[in-house]
N, C-alpha and C positions, 0 to 999 in steps of 0.2 A: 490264675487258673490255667489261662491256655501258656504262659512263660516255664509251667511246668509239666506242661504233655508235651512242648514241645522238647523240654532238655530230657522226658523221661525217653519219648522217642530214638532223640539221638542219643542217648545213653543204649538203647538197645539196635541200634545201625551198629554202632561201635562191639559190642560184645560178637553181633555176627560175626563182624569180620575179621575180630578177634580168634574167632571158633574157625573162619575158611583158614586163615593164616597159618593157627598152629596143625590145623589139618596135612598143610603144604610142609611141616615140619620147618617152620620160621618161628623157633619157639621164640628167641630173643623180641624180633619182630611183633608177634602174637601177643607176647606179655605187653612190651610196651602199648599198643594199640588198647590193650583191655583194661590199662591205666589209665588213658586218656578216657576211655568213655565211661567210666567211674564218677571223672568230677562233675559233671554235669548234675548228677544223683545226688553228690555230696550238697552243692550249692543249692541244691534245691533243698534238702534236708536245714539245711543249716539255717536257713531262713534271707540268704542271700537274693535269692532270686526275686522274693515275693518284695526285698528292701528297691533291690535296683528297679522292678516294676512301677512300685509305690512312687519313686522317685521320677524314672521317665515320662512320665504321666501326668506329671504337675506342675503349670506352667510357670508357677513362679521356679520352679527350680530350672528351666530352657529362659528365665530372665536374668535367674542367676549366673549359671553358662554364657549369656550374651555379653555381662555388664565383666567377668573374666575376660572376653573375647576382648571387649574394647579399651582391658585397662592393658593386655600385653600386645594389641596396637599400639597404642599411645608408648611403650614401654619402646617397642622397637622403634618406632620413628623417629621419640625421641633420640635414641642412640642414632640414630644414621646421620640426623642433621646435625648430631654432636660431631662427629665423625669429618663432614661434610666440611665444617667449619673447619677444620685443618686443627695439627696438633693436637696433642695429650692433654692432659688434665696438669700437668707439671706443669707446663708451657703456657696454657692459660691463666694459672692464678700466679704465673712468672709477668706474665706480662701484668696482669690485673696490679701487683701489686708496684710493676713499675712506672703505671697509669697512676699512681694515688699522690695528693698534690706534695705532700710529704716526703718523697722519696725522691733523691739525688740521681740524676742523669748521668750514665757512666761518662759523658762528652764534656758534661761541666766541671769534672773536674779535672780534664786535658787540658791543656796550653792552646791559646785560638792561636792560628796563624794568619799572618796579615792578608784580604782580600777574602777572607772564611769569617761569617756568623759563628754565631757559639750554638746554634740550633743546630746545624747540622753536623752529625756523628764526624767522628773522625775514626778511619781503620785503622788499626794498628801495624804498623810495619812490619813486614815479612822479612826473615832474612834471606838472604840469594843462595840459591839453592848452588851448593857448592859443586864445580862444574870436576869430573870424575878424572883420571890420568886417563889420556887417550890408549887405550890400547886395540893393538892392531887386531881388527879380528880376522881369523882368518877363513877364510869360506871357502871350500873345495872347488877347483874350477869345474867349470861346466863342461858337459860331454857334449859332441857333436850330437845330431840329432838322432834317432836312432834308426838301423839301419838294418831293421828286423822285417824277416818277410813272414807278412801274412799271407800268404797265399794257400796255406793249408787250414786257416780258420774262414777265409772267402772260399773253400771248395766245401765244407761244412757244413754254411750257411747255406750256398747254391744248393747243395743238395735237400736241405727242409725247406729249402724254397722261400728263403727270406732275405 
């Protein structure tokens, strides 16, 4: 009851200044405004209002909203300490599946070298980054210092007093 004195009200705030507006000939202005405070009417007509009241008003539906609230907590924090942990989802069920007792170690099947465990990795060798033909660069020689008088942007200055 009062969810709909109050949208009938601002339904009729709206139509005034609807009526000031196109008075000021802001017909575009005026229309649209007189649109707006229409729907307010409309949802009350429609039985919207009286549904969202019904609604806001019963606590199990503010339990329902809470037990929402705490599963897209849980949702986000999940993700961040996903996140947190470092890497993708590629990269984890990469490694997972490199952890399983099942699965061959890229190092075990290298060649060990004498004074090297077979446990620990071995890199693989880079080639030498191939060194360029030296060529001469050439860089413009440098000018003496310069030998420009400010003395017309120091009289300038003096004059604004800075």
């Amino acid at each position: 009851m009062i969810a709909e004195t109050v949208c009938s009200a601002v339904s009729a705030a709206g139509l005034g200044i609807a009526a000031i507006t196109a008075y000021r000939k802001r017909f575009l202005s005026a229309t649209r405004i007189f649109a707006y405070s229409l729907v307010p009417v409309g949802l009350v007509l429609t039985g919207v209002v009286g549904w969202v009241a019904d609604i806001a008003f019963k606590p199990s539906v503010w339990l329902g909203f809470g037990m929402l609230a705490v599963a897209w907590l849980l949702f986000i924090t999940t993700r961040a300490v996903e996140r947190r942990s470092g890497g993708t989802r590629k990269e984890r069920k990469a490694a997972a599946r490199a952890a399983e007792p099942d699965a061959v170690a890229p190092a075990a099947s290298a060649p060990s070298l004498p004074g090297r465990t077979g446990a620990q990795p071995q890199t693989a060798a880079r080639p030498a980054p191939q060194a360029k033909a030296a060529e001469p660069r050439t860089v413009p020689p440098r000018t003496a210092a310069p030998t420009e008088d400010f003395t017309d942007i120091e009289e300038i200055l003096k004059k604004h007093g800075i």
